[in-house]
N, C-alpha and C positions, 0 to 999 in steps of 0.2 A: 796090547799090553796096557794101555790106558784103563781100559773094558776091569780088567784084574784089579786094579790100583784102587778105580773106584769102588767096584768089588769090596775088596779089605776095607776100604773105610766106612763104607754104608756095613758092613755085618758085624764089623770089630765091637768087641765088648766094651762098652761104658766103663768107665770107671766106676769105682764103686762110689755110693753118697759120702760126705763125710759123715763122722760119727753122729748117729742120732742117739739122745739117749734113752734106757732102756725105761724098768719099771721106777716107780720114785719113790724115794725113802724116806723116811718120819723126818728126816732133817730137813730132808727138802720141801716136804709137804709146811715141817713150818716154817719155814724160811720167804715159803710162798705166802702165807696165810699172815703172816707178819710184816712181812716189806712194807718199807716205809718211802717217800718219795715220789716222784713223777709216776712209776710203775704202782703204784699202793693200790689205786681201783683195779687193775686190770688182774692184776693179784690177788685182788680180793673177790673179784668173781671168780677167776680159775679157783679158788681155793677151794669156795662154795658149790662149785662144778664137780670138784674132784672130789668133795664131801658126799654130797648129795647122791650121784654115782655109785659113792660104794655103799652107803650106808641102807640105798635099794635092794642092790645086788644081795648084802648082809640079811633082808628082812625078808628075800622073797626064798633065801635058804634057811632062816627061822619059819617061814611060815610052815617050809615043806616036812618040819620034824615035829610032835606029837608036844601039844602043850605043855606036860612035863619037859621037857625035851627040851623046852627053849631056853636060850642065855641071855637075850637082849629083851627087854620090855621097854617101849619106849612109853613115858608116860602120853595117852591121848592129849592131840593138840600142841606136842612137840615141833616147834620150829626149827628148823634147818638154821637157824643163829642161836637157840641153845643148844644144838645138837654139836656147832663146832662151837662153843666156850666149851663145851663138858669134854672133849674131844683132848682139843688143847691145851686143858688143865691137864688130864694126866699125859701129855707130850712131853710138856713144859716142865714136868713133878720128875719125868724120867728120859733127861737125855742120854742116859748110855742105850736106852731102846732105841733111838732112833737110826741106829743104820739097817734096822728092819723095814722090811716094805709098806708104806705108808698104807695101805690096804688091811693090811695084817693090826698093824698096830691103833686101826680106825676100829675094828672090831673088837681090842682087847679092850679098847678105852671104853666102848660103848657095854661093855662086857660088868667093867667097873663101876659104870655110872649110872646105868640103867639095868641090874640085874632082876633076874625074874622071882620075883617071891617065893620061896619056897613053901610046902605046904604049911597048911592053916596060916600061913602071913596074908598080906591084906599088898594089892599092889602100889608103888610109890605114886602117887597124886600127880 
């Protein structure tokens, strides 16, 4: 009878974790990138993390669409500290966006701030 007891307790299901959260939203993205306080570095790399991350991800699915075709142009020699001011300007400019996925709403900004010339333009410096 023992043999069973121990049984059940060695195969019984865990508990579940508690809640982790899911994807992160323009709020939270700048709420991170902003934090002020003891936390403000460690915030400020994650921010820079979660920037840099997507803004990859963004440029290696521009690269795979046809020069016409692209939305994002970053100007050569773009640093990852102008990429999030231009980023969090328009965050900043539209809080009612931000319960969208901070992912999402990294690409519209970059969409806004770094768009690709269209024809006979000349690309932003």
């Amino acid at each position: 009878m023992i043999w069973l007891l121990a049984l059940s307790i060695v195969t019984a299901v865990p508990p579940p974790p508690p809640g982790v959260p899911g994807y992160m939203n323009g709020g939270q993205f700048v709420a991170l990138c902003m934090a002020q306080g003891p936390d403000a570095e460690v915030s400020s790399v994650l921010c820079l993390g979660y920037l840099v991350g997507s803004v990859d991800q963004l440029l290696a699915r521009e690269a795979r669409r046809s020069p016409d075709r692209r939305t994002i142009c970053l100007p050569a020699g773009a640093t990852a500290e102008q990429v999030r001011e231009a980023v969090m300007t328009q965050l900043v400019a539209h809080p009612e966006a931000q319960v969208h996925a901070a992912a999402e709403l990294i690409g519209l900004s970059l969409e806004a701030e770094f768009p690709c010339p269209g024809p006979g333009e000349r690309p932003k410096p």
